[in-house]
C-alpha positions in Angstrom: 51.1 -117.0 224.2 49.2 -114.4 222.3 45.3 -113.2 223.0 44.7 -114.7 219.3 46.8 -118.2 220.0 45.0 -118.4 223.4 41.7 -117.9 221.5 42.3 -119.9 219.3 43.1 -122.9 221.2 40.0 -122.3 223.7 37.7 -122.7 220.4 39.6 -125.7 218.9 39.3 -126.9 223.2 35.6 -126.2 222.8 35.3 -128.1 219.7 36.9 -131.2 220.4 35.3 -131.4 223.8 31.9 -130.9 222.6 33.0 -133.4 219.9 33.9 -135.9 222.1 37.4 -136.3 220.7 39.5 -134.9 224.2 39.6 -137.2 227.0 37.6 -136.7 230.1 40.4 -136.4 232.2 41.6 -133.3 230.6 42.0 -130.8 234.2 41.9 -127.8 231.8 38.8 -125.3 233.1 37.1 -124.7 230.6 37.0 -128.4 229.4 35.4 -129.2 232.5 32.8 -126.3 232.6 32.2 -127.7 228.7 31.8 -131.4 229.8 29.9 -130.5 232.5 27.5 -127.8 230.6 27.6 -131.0 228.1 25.5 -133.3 230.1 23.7 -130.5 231.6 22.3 -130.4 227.9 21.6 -133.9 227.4 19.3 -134.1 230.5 17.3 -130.9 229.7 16.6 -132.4 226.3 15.6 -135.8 227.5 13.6 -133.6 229.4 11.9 -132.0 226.5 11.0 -135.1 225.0 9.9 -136.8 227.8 7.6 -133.5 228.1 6.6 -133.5 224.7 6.0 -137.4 224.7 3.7 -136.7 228.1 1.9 -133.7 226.6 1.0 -135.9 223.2 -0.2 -138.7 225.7 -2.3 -136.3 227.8 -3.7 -134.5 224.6 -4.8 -137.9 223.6 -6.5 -138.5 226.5 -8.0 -135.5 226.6 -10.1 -135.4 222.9 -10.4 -139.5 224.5 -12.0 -137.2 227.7 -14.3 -134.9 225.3 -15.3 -137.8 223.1 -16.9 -139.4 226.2 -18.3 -136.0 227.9 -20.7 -135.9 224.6 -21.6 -139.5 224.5 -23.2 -138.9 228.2 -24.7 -136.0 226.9 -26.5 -137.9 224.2 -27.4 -140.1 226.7 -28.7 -138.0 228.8 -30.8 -136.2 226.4 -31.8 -139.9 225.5 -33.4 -140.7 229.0 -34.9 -137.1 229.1 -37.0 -137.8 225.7 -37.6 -141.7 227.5 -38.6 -139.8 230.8 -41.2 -137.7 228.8 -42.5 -140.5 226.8 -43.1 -142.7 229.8 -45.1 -139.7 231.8 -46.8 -139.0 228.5 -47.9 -143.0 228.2 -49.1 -143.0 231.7 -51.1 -139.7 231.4 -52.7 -141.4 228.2 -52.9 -144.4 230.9 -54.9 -142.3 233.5 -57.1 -141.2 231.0 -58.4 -144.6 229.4 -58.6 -146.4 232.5 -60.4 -143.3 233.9 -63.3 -143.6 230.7 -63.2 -147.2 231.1 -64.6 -147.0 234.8 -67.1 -144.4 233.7 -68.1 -147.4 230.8 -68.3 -149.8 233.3 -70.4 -148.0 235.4 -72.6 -147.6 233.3 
């Protein structure tokens, strides 16, 4: 056999085994390093999209994660302003019940 028929029938071996058309059983080498670089494949790209289906989940809960972060802040800023109006009320508080007792003493 010839370099160019051996060539030849490795590629048409390539092709049908990455077609699926060849049987499994097929002892040939390179059919087996094909089959098993084959499913080698298929796991690394259910891989990927189990990856990319994970990262789309987790950038999901992340803007979720942000969305939160600045609803506390508001909040927060919300019971500083009611802190300060409370401490103001009871200053203004003080003060009238302080002119009150000066009224009333006299």
């Amino acid at each position: 056999m010839s370099d160019v028929e051996r060539i030849s029938s490795n590629i048409k071996s390539l092709i049908e085994t990455t077609a699926g058309i060849t049987d499994s059983v097929d002892t040939n080498p390179i059919n087996i390093v094909l089959e098993k670089c084959t499913v080698v494949l298929e796991e690394l790209r259910t891989i990927q999209i189990l990856s990319e289906t994970h990262s789309e989940g987790l950038t999901d809960q992340l803007k979720q994660t942000e969305k939160s972060i600045t609803e506390m802040e508001n909040l927060f800023d919300k019971v500083d302003k009611l802190s300060t109006f409370v401490q103001q009320a009871k200053a203004e508080l003080d003060g009238l019940e302080k002119l009150y007792n000066v009224v009333d003493r006299q």
